[in-house]
N, C-alpha and C positions, 0 to 999 in steps of 0.2 A: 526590631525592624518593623516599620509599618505596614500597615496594606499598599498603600503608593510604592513605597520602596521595594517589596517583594514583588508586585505587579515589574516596576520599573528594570530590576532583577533578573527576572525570567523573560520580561520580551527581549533585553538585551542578549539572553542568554542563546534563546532561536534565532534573533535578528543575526546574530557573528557567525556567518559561515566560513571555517578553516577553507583555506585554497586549499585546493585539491595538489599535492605533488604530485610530479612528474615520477610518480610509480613502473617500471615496466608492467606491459600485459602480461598476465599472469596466462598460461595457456592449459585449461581443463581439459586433461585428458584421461584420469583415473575414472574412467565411465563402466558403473558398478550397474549387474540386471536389477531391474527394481519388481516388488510385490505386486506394483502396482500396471494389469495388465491391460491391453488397449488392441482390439482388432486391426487395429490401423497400422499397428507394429510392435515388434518388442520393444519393450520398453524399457531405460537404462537411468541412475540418478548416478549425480555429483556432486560431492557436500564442498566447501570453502567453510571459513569461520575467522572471523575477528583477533585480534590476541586478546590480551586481558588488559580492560578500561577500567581506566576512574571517570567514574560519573561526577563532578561536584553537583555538593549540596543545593538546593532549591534550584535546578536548572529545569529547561524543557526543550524538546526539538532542538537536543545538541547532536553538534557534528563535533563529535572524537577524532581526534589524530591517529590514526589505523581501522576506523571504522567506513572510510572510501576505500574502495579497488576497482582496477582495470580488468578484464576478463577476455577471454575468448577462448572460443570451444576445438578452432581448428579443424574443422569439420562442420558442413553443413546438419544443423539438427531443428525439432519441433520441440519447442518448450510444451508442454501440459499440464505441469503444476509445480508449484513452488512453496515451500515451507520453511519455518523459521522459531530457534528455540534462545532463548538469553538461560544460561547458567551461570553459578556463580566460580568462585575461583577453586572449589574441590570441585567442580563438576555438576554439582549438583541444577537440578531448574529450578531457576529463578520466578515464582508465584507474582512478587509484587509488579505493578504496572512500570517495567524499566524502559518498555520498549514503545518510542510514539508509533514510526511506522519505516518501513523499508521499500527499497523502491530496487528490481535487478532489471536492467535494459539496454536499449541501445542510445543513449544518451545521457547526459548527466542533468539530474533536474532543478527548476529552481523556484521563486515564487509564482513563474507565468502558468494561468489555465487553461491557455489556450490551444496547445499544442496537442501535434499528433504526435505518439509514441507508439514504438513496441517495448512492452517489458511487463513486470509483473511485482505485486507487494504484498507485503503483510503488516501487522499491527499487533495489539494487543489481544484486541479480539477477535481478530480473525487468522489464526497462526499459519493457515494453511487454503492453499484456495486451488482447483481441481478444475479444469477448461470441460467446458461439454465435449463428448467425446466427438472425432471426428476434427478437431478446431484446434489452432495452437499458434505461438509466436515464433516466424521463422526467423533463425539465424544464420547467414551464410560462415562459411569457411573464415578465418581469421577476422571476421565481423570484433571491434573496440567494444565490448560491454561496459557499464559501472555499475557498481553494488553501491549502494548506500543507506546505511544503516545511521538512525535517527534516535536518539534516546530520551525519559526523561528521570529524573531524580527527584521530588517532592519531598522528600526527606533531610533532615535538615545535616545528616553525614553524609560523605565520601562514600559509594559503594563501588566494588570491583565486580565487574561480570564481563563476560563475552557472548559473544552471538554466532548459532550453530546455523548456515543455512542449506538446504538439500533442493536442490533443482531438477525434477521428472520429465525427462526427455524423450523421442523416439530421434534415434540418429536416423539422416536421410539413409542410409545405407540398409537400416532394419525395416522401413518403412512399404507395408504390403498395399497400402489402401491411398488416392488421393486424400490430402486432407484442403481444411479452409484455412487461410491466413487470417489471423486477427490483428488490429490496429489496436490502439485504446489511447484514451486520457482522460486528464484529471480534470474536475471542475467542486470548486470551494467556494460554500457559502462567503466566503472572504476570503481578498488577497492582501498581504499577506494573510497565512492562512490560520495560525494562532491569534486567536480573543481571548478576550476574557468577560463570564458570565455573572452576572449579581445575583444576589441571595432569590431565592422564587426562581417561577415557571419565565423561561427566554425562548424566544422563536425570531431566529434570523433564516433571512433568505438569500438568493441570489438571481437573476435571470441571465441568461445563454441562449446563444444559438447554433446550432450543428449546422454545417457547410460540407453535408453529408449524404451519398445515397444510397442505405443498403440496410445492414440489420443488427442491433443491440443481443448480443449472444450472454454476456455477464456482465452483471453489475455487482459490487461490491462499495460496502463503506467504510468509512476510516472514521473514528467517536473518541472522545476522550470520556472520564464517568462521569456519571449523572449523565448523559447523550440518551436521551428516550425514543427519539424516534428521527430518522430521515426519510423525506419524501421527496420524490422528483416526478412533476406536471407535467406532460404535453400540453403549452399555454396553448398553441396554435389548435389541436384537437380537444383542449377541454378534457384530457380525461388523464388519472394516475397511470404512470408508466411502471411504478414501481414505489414498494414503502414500506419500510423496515421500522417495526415498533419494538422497540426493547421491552417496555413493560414494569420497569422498573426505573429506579434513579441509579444503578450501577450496572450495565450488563455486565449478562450472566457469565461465567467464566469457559462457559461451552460456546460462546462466542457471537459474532452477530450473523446473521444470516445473510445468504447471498441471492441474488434473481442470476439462473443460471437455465440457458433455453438451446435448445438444436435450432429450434423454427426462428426463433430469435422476435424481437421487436422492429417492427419496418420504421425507416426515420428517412424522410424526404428534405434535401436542402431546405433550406430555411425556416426549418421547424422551430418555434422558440419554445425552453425549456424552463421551468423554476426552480429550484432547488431548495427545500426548507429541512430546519433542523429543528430540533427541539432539544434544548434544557431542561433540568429542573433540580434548581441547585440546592441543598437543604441546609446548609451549612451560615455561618453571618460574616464570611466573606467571599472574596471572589474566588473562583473559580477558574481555572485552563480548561480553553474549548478548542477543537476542530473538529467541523464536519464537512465532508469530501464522499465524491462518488466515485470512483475508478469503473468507465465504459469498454468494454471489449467489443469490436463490433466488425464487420464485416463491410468489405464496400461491392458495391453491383458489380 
């Protein structure tokens, strides 16, 4: 198989999203205390998990048949963090990159950047992501969640794995302290949001504008390898908002870093923003890229 044909391959392979069945809501209620302690309240997690997938060979940003679900918590609570593990079929965790990225929310999502969302994700390199304290995604009482979990396979066999995910909550009911509501969305160097990079140094960008008044609390990135660096400009104020340098042509397995603030970053309506990625591919073919920013922010 050629380079055209494998390119051809894997975008077909992200392009086909399985429709989503008509799944019932699955209703989370095994709400376990968690390690992880927060002034604002006790603090409780809920794990779901995947069955066991076949990943086919050379795919990328596949949607598995049992890898969507419907959710709700049944209970008013404040999301704070959310993590996520791919093992294989003994259990064991899965090292290689299976997992593109995850998305848990209140909506089901799809190529557009432009929306507002509440939910929360992870990736490869980012397994786990942790709200500034005080701050969280509220969900009401029987509120429709979806879970969607993303995969890729680069290898040219069939692998079996499933995906472990755990959800850090304060239920309203434990909740001592007011907290802040966060919103968030997505914004990609490219829509759709898989490219593909040639051999050498690549730098794609994007411009956006927020229709927004209030404050940037986390930011977080979504990289495939070889991803060295994202940056994102305030074009309007001329100055970096935020930039994450890998430092290498593979991040690190301890993962990508995040911009993560109580005071947050102030963003006034029609601020226009840039987005740039950086490649640098070392190999003599092409490469799977996406580079994406996930904004947490606050409105006045």
């Amino acid at each position: 198989m050629n380079v055209s044909d494998r390119c051809l391959r894997r975008a077909w392979a992200a392009a086909t999203l399985l429709s989503c069945p008509l799944w019932a809501t699955e209703t989370l209620r095994d709400f376990r205390p968690s390690a992880d302690s927060s002034p604002f309240g006790a603090t409780s997690q809920v794990k779901f998990e995947t069955g066991l997938l076949t990943l086919e060979p050379g795919s990328l940003a596949q949607h598995t048949e049992g890898a969507m679900r419907h959710y709700s918590f049944g209970e008013p609570v404040w999301v704070i963090g959310y993590q996520t593990e791919v093992v294989d079929a003994a259990g064991r965790e899965v090292r290689e990159n299976h997992v593109c990225h995850t998305f848990f929310g209140d909506q089901m999502v799809d190529q557009r950047s432009d929306r507002e969302i509440v939910g929360v994700y992870s990736d490869h390199y980012t397994h786990a992501i942790r709200l500034p304290e005080g701050f969280g995604l509220y969900f009401a009482a029987d509120e429709t969640l979806h879970w969607m979990a993303m995969f890729n396979n680069r290898a040219d066999r069939p692998v079996r794995v499933r995906m472990k995910a755990i959800v850090t909550l304060i239920r309203e009911r434990d909740r001592r302290q007011a907290m802040q509501k966060l919103y968030s969305t997505l914004r990609s160097v490219q829509v759709p949001h898989l490219y593909f990079v040639p051999p050498g140094r690549h730098e794609q960008s994007a411009a956006f504008e927020l229709t927004l008044n209030g404050r940037v609390h986390y930011m977080g990135a979504h990289l495939h390898p070889h991803g060295v660096s994202i940056e994102l400009v305030n074009s309007t104020r001329r100055e970096t908002v935020w930039k994450e340098s890998v430092g290498t042509q593979r991040p690190a397995e301890s993962g990508v870093g995040v911009y993560s603030s109580a005071e947050g970053y102030a963003v006034s309506s029609g601020d226009k923003f840039r987005l740039t990625a950086v490649y640098d591919n070392p190999t003599r073919d092409v490469i799977d890229a996406m580079a994406g920013l996930y904004l947490f922010y606050t409105r006045n």
